[in-house]
C-alpha positions as CSV (number, residue, x, y, z in Angstrom):
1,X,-9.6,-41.0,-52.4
2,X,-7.3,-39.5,-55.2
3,X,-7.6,-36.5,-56.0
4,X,-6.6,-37.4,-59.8
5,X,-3.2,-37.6,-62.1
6,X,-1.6,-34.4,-62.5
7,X,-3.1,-34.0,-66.5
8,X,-2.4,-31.0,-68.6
9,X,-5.3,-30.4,-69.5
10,X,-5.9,-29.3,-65.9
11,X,-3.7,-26.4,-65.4
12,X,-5.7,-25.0,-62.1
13,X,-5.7,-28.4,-60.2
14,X,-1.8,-28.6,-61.3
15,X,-0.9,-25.3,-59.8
16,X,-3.1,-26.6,-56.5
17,X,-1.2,-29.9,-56.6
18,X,2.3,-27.9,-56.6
19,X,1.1,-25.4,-54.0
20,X,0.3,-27.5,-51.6
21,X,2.9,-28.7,-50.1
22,X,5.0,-25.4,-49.4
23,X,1.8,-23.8,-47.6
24,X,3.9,-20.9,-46.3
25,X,3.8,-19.1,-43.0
26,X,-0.3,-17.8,-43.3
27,X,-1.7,-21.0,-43.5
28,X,-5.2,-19.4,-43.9
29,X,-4.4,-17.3,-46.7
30,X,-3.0,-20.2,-48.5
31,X,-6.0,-22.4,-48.0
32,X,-8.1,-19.6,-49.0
33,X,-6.0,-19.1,-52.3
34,X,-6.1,-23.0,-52.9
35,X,-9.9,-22.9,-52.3
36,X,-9.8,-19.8,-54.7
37,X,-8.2,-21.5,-57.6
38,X,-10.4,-24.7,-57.3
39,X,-13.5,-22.9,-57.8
40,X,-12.0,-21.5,-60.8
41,X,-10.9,-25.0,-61.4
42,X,-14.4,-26.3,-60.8
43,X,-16.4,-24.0,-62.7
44,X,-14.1,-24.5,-66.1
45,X,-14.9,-28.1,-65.7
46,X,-11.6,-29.4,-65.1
47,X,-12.2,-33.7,-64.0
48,X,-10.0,-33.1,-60.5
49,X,-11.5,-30.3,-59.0
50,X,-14.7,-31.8,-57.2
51,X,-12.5,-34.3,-55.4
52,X,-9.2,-31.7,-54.8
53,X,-11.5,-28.9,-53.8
54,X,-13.4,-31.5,-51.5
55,X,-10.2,-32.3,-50.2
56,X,-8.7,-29.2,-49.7
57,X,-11.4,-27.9,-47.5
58,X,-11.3,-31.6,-45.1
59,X,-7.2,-30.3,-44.6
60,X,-9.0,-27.3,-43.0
61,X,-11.8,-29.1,-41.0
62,X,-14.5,-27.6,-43.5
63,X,-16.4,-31.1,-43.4
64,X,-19.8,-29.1,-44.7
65,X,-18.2,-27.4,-47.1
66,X,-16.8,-30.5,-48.5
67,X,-19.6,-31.8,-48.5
68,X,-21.5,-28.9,-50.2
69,X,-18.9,-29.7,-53.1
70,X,-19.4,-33.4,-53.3
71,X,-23.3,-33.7,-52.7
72,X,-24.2,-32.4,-56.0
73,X,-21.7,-34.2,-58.0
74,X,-22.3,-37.8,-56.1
75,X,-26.1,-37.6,-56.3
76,X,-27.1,-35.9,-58.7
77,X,-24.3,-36.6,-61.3
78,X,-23.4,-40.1,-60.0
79,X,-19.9,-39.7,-59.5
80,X,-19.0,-43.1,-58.4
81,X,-15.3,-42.4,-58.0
82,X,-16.0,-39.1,-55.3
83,X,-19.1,-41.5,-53.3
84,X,-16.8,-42.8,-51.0
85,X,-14.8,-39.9,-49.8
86,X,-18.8,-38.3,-49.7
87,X,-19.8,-41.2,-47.5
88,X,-17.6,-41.1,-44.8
89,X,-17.1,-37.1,-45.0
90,X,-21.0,-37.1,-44.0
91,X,-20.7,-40.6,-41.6
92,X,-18.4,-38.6,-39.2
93,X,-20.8,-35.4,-39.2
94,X,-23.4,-38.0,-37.7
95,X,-25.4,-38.2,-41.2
96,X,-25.3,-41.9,-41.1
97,X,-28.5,-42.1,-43.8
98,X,-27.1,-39.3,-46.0
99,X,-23.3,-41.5,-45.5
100,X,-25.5,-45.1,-46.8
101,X,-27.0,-43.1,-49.5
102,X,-23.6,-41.4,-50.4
103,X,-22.2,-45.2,-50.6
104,X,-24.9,-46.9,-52.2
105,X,-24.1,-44.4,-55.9
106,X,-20.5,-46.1,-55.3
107,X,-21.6,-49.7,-55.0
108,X,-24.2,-49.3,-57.5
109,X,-21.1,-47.4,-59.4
110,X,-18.5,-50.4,-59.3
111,X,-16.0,-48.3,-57.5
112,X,-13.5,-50.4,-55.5
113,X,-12.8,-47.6,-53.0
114,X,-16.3,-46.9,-52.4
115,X,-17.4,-50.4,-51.7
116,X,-14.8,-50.9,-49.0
117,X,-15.6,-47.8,-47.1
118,X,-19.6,-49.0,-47.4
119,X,-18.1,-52.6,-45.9
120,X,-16.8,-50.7,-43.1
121,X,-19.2,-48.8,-42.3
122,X,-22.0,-51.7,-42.1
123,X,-19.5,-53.8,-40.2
124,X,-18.6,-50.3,-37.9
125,X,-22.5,-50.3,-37.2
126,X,-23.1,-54.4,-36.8
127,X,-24.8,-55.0,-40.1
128,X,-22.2,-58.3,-40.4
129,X,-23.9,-60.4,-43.3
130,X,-24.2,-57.1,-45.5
131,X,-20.7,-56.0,-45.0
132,X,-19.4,-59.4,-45.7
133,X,-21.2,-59.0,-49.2
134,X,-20.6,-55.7,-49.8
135,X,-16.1,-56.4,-48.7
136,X,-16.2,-59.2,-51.1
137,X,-17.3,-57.5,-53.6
138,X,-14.6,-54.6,-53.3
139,X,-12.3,-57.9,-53.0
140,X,-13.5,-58.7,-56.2
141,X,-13.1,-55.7,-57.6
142,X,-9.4,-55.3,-56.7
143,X,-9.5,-52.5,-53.9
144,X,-6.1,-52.6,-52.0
145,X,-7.6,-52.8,-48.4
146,X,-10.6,-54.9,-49.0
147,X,-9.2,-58.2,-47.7
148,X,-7.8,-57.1,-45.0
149,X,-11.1,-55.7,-43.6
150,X,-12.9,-58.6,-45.0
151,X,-10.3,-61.1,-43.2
152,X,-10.5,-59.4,-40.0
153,X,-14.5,-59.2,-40.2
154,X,-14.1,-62.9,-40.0
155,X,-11.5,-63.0,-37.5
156,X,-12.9,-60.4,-34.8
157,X,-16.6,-60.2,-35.5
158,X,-17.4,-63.5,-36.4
159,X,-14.7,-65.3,-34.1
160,X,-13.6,-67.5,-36.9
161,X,-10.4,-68.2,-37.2
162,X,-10.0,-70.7,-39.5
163,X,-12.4,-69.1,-42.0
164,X,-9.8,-65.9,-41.9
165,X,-6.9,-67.9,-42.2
166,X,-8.3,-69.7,-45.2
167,X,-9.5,-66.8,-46.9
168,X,-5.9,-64.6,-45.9
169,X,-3.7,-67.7,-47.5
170,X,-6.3,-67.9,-50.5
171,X,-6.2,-63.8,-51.2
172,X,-2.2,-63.5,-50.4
173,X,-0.3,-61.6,-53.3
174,X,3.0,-59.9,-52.6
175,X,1.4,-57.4,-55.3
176,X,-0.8,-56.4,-52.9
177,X,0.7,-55.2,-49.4
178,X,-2.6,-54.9,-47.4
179,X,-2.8,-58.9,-48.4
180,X,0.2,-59.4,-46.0
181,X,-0.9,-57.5,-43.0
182,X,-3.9,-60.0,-43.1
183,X,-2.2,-63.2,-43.5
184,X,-0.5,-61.5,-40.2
185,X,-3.4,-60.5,-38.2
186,X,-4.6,-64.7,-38.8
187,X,-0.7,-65.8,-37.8
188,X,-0.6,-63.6,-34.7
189,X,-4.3,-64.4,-33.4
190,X,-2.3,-68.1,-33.6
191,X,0.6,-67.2,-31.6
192,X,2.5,-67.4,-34.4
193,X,4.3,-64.1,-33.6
194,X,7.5,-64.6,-35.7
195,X,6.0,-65.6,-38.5
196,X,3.1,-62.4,-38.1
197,X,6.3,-60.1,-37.6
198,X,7.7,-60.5,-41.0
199,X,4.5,-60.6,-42.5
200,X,4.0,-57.0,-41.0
201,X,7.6,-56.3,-41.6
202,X,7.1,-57.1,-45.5
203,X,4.0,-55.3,-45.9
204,X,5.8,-52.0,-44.7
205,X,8.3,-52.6,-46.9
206,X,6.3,-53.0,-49.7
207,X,4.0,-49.7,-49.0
208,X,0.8,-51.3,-48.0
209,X,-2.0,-49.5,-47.2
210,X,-2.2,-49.1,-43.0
211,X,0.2,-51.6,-42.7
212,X,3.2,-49.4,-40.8
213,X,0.3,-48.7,-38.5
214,X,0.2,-52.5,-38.0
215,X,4.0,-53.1,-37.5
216,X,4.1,-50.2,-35.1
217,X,2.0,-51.4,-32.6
218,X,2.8,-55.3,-32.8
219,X,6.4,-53.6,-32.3
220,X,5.2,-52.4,-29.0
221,X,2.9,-54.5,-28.3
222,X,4.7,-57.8,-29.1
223,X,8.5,-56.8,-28.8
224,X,8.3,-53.6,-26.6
225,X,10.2,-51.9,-29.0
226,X,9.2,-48.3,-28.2
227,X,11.5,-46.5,-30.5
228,X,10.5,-48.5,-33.6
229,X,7.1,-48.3,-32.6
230,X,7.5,-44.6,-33.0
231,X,9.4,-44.8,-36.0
232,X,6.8,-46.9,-37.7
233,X,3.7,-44.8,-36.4
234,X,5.6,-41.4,-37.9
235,X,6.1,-43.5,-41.2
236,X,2.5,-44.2,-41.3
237,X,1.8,-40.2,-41.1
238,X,4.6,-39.5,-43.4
239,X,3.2,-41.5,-46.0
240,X,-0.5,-40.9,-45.3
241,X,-1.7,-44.2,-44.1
242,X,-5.3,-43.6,-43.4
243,X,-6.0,-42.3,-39.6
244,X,-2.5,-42.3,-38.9
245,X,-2.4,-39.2,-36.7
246,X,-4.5,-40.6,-34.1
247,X,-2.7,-43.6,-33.7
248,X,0.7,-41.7,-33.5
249,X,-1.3,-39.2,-30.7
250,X,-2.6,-42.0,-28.9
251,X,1.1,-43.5,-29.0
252,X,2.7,-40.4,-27.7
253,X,0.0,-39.9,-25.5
254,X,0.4,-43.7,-23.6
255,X,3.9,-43.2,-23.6
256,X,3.7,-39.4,-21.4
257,X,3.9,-37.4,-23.9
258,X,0.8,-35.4,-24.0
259,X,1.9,-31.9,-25.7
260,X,3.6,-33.8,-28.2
261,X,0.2,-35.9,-28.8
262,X,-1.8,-32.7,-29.1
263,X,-1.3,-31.5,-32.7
264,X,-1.6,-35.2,-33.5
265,X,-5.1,-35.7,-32.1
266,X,-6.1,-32.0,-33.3
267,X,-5.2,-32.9,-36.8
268,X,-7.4,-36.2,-36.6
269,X,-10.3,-34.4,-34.8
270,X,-10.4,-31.6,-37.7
271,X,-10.4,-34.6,-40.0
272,X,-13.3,-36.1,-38.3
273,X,-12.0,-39.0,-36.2
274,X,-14.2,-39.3,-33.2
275,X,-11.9,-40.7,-31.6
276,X,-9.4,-38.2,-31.1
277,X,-12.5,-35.4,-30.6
278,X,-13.1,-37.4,-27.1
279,X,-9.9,-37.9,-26.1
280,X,-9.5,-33.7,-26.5
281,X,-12.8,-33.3,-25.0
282,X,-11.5,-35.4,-21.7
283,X,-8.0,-34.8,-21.8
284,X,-7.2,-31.4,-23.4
285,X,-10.4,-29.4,-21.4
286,X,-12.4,-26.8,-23.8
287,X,-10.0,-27.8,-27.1
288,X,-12.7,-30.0,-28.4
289,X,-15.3,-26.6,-29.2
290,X,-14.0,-25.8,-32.4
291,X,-14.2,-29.4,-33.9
292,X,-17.7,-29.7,-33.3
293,X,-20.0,-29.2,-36.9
């Protein structure tokens, strides 16, 4: 979720925005001094602050206290815009009914954002029919990577190729990247690799939402290109492509590379993938302690 545009009538969140990325050599003290200036931030009623300050504290791993912060402002002030990044902050503590109800203010809400993460999560937990609904509505609504998880709901989970294809060709816009990396997914599940290669290689290019995730692993997968793999997985992370540091962990990690992989797979674990928490829990003995809420 964004955590807002940089406004001036928000001096606090401003001086957050600009201190966070030079975080210094105490990494604790600066998160304690972001944290610090939010609450300030919060309490004068500046817009951005819920959603920065709930941010701020997932950088750290503080998933309860980021939840503390959202909770109130989601359901009992309806923020519409803050229910997604509520609902999967609380899905990946184990809340799963406190997650639904966390969504649910979104859909009800209208927000795009919010109604694809919901999608997700009923398709994550086999509810098919009601993510279908719920991902075609966020289509509708214009969220970036709402067909692309609708498309592949038809693909994978429903087996239905021609369905996906149909609905990948219909929803194509260059506009929108994540549009491509669907229209991909349909061309590649028809052997039509060269054709899914550009596709992948266009939505890159064009800044779509996961979709240097995508190219990196038909790279490897497809071309055996290991070093643009990697190139394409560090983009993703660069760039902050949603879970991208487990996928460049789990790269480095199939490739031999295990200490390399670690800080990757810590950072997802304190984010809350579970994911990367077993892979530390079987691979890296005693690391996976501290991630557990």
């Amino acid at each position: 979720m964004a955590d807002g545009a940089a406004s001036g009538a928000e001096p606090l969140c401003d001086e957050v925005r600009r201190r966070r990325g030079t975080p210094g050599a105490d990494l604790d003290e600066h998160h304690r001094e972001l944290v610090a200036l939010l609450r300030r931030a919060f309490a004068s009623g500046e817009p951005s602050a819920p959603s920065l300050l709930a941010t701020v504290h997932l950088d750290h791993g503080e998933r309860r206290e980021a939840v503390d912060v959202l909770s109130p402002v989601v359901l009992g002030h309806r923020r519409a815009d803050l229910a997604g990044l509520l609902g999967e902050t609380l899905a990946a503590m184990g809340d799963q009914a406190g997650a639904e109800q966390a969504f649910l203010v979104g859909l009800d809400g209208g927000d795009p954002g919010a109604m694809n993460d919901y999608g997700v999560f009923l398709r994550d937990r086999g509810r098919t029919q009601e993510a279908l609904y719920v991902l075609d509505r966020a289509v509708r609504a214009g969220d970036d990577l709402a067909p692309l998880n609708l498309v592949a709901l038809h693909l994978e989970e429903l087996d239905d190729p021609a369905t996906a294809t149909d609905l990948a060709e219909r929803l194509l816009d260059d506009a929108k990247p994540s549009t491509l990396v669907a229209l991909a997914d349909c061309r590649l599940a028809a052997e039509r690799v060269e054709e899914a290669g550009e596709l992948y290689r266009r939505a890159a290019d064009g800044g779509g939402a996961c979709a240097h995730i995508y190219y990196g692993w038909f790279l490897r997968d497809r071309h055996d290109d290991l070093a643009g793999a990697e190139e394409q997985l560090r983009r993703a992370h660069e760039v902050g492509e949603p879970g991208a540091a487990f996928h460049v962990a789990r790269f480095l990690f199939d490739h031999g590379r295990p200490d390399d992989a670690l800080p990757y797979f810590e950072e997802a674990a304190w984010h809350g993938d579970p994911d990367a928490v077993a892979v530390l829990e079987a691979e890296y003995r005693g690391l996976v302690d501290e991630y557990d809420d």
